[in-house]
N, C-alpha and C positions, 0 to 999 in steps of 0.2 A: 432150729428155731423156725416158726414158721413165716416169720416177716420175710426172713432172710430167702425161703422159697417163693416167695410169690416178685422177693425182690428180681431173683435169678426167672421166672418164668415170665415177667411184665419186660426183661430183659430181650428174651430170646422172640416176643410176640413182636416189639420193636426192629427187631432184627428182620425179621419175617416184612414186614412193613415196607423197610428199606428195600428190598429184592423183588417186588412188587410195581404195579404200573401207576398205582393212583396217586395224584398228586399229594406230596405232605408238607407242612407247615416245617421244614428243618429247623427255624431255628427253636421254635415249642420242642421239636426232638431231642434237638443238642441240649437246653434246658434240664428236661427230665429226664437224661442219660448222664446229667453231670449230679440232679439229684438225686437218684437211685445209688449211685457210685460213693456218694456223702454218705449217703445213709447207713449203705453195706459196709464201710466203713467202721464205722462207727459203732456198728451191732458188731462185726468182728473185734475190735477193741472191748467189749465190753465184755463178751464170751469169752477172750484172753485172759483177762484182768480176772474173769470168775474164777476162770482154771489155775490159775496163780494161786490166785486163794487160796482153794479144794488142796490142791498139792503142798504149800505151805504150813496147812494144817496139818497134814497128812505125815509131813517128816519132820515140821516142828523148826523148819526155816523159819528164816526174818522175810515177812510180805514187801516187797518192793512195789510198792505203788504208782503207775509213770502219771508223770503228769500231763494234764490234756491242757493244751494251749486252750486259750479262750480265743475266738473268733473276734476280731473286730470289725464290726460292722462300719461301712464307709459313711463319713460325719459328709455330708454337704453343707450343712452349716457353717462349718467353721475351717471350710477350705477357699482361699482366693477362686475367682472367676478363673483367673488362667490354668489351676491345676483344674476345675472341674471340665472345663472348655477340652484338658487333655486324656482326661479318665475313658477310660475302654466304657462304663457305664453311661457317660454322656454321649459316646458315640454310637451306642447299642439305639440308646433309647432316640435321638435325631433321625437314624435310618429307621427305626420301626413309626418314629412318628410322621415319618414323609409315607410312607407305607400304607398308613393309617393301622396298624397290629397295636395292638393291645398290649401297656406298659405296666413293667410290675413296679413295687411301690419306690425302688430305690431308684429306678428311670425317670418314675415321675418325680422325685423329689431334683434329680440333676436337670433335667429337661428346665422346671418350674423355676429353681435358681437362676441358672442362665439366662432363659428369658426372661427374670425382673432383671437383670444384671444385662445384656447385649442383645437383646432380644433371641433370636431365633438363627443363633449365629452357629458355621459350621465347625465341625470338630476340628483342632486345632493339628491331628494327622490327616486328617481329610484335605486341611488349605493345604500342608504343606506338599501333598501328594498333587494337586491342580499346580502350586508352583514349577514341581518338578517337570509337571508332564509340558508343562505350556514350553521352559527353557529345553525340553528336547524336542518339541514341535517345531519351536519358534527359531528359524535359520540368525536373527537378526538383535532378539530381545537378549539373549544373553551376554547381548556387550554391549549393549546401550547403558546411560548409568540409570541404574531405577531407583527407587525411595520409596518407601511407605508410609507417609506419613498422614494422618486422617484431616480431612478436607483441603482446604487453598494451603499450597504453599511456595514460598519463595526463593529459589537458588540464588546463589551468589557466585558467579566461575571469571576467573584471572586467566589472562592467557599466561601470562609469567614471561613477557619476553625482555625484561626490563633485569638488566645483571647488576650484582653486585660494581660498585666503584670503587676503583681506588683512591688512596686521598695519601694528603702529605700528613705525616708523625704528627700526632697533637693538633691537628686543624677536627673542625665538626664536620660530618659525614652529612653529604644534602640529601635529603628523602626524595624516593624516586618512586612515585606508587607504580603497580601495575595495572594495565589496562583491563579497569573489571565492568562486566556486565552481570543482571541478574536475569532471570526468567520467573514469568509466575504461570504455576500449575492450578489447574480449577480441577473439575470431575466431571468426564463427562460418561452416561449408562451404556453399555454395553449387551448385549442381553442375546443369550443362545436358551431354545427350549429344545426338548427331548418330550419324544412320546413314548411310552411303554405301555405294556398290552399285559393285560389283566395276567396274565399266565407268569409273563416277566418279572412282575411285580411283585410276585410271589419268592423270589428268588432269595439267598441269603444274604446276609448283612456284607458281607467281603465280593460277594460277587456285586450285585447292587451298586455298589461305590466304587468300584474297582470299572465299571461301565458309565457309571452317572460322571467320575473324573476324567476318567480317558475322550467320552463325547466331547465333556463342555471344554476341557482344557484343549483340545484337537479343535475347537472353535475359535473360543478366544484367541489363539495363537495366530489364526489366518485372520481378525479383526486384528489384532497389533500388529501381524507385519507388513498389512494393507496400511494402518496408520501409519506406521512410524516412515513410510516413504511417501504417500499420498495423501495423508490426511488432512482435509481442508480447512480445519481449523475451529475456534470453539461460534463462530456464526452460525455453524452447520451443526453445531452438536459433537462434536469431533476433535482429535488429536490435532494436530498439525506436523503435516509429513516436512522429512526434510527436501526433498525436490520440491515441494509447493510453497514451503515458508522461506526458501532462500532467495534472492535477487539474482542472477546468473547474469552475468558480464562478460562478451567473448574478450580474453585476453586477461582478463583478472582471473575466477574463479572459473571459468570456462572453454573446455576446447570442443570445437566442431569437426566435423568431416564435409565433405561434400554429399548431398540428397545422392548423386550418380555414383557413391564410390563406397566403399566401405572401410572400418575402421583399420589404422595401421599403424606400426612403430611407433612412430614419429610422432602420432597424437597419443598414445598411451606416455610415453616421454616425456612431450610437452607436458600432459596433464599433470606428471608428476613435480616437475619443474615449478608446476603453480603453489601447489599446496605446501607452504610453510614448515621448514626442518622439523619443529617442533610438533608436529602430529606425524609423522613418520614412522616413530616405533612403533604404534600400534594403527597404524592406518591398514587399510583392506578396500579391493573391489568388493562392488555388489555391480551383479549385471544377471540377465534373463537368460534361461538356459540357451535360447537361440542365441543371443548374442555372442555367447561365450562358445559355443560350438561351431556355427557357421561363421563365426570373426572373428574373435582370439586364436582357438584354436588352431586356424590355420596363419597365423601372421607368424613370420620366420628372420632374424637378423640378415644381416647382409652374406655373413658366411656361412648359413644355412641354418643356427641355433631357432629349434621353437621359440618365440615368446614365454609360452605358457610352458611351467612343470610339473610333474609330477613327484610324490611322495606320496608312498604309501605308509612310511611310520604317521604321518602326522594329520592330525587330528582334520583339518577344512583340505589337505590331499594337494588341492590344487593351487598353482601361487604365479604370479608374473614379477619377475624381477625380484623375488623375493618377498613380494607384499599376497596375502593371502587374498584367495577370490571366494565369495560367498554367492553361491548360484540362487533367485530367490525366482519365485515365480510373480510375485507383484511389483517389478519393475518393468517398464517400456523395454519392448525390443529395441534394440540401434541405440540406448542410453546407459550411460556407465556411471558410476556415481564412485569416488574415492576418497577416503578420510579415516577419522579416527570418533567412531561410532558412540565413544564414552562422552563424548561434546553434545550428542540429545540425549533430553533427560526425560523420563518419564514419571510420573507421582502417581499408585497405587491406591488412592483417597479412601477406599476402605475394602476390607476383606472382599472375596470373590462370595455373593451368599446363592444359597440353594433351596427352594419353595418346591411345593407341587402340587397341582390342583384335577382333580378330577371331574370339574365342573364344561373344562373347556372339550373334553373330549369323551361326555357322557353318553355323546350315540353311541360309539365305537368301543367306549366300556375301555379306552386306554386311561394310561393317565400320564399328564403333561407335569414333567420338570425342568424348570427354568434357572439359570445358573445367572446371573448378573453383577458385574463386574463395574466399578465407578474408578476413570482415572482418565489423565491429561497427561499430553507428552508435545514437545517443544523443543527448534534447535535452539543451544544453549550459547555457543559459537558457530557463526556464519562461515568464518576466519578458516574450519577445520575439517572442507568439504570443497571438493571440485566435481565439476559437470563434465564430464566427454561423451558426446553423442553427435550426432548425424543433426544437420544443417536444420533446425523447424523444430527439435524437439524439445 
């Protein structure tokens, strides 16, 4: 048949293409390599089903006729915003439209729902891919408590140290609340851009995204871990760190060293001695790779046991006393922080979204994509954090 050669020759010219140096549009390739493949298809089906026939006739068999599924073509209409948010065609058509490439007509129908439905929101594999990448970036955020809840909102956290009572047979049981506090989360913007160069730009839909999430989520991650210990709070635009938003009292939640001496047993100890049985189980250092090297590291029991251990099954390696150590590079050298990290909470106020404009960077013919991020984080409990550092810090 002759479709069917020109199908196999527009084949082999494609192929040619590929092995070649000039730049090509892959994903227009992949396109019409998936429809040529349809088509031949289906001309082979067709020249089957004749020769069924011809032969049929021929001995006076019964024609068995196969049947051909019908195509369903994908309804946008009459799919919820979350399944179109998750369709391979909504995510096709977002990366060719950040691209600025030319959408066929079922892209533009996903693209155009969405945006009257959440505007210009990103693929709902895309967010999940930024969350993943940020809790393997992020030394600190995957044990803080997070929440995603869209604009201002309100926690409510008990410390729980108030026990059940006993009481005499048949008397009334007195209520005994526990001591709650709340916190309120706002939003505040975050904002990483990316420059890509016209050449780049060109690149395919998996490669594309697979660079655009790795950049910004490799951003946002050193923005939250900067926050979540430094951040000064929402005056500034900003999270509020747990070292800046707590009150530190030598003798309550705080032990010191001497400025002349460096840190030892004795104040790792004490430190623990401060912080309340009940954050225990999941309590952890955080301290700065110098601190943990040049002073942990070498601090030794009386009968010569390291302080610090190792473990190589386990997942954070390193541990004092059995409480694990988190090495972070946005903490103070000579400053040790210890607690149970689930006590700040952070609010997500909406999706992580993704733009891109070729206006900002139209000398140089790149083009800039910006990834921004809206959310607030707060200690939730003061109660569930001690200070060990060197004398001023």
């Amino acid at each position: 048949m002759k479709r069917l050669a020109e199908i196999e020759q527009r084949a082999q010219e494609i192929h040619a293409m590929l092995g070649g140096e000039d730049e090509i549009d892959m994903e227009a390739v992949q396109t019409e390599l998936r429809s040529l493949a349809d088509e031949k298809s289906k001309i082979e089906q067709r020249m089957q089903v004749q020769k069924d026939l011809s032969d049929g006739m021929l001995t006076g068999k019964k024609i068995e006729i196969p049947q051909v599924k019908e195509e369903r073509k994908m309804s946008v209409e009459t799919m919820k915003i979350e399944e179109v948010l998750a369709s391979a065609e909504y995510r096709s058509a977002y990366f060719k439209n950040l691209q600025g490439k030319e959408l066929n007509d079922v892209e533009k129908r996903t693209l155009t729902t969405a945006a009257n439905s959440v505007g210009a929101a990103v693929p709902t594999i895309t967010q999940n891919q930024i969350i993943d990448k940020l809790r393997q970036y992020s030394i600190l955020y995957p044990r803080i408590g997070v929440v995603n809840v869209a604009g201002n909102v309100t926690l409510v956290v008990a410390n729980a140290k108030n026990a059940a009572a006993w009481k005499a047979e048949g008397t009334n049981g007195t209520a005994a609340d526990d001591t709650v506090t709340s916190v309120t989360l706002g939003g505040n913007e975050i904002i990483k851009l990316v420059e890509i160069s016209a050449k780049a730009n060109a690149m395919t839909i998996d490669a594309l995204e697979s660079y655009i999430v790795d950049e910004i989520a490799r951003q946002l991650a050193i923005a939250f871990e900067n926050a979540i210990l430094n951040g000064t709070g929402s005056a500034n635009d900003q999270p509020q760190g747990i070292l800046t938003g707590i009150t530190w009292t030598a003798g309550t939640n705080m032990i010191n060293w001497l400025a002349t001496s460096v840190v030892s047993y004795d104040n790792i100890v004490d430190g623990l001695a401060l912080l309340p049985t009940l954050y225990h189980q999941n309590a952890v250092f955080v301290m700065s790779r110098k601190t943990f090297w040049s002073g942990i590291k070498k601090i030794k029991a009386t009968d010569g046991t390291p302080l610090m251990t190792y473990n190589p099954q386990d997942g954070v390696k390193f541990s004092i006393l059995g409480y694990p150590v988190l090495v972070d590079d946005y903490i103070a050298d000579d400053v040790i922080l210890l607690g149970d990290l689930n006590y700040y909470k952070w609010n997500n106020a909406a999706p992580v979204a993704i733009e891109s404009s070729r206006e900002a960077a139209f000398i140089s013919g790149k083009t800039v994509y910006r990834g921004m991020a809206v959310a607030d984080g707060k200690v939730a409990l003061a109660e569930a954090f001690v200070k060990i550092s060197k004398t001023g810090l």
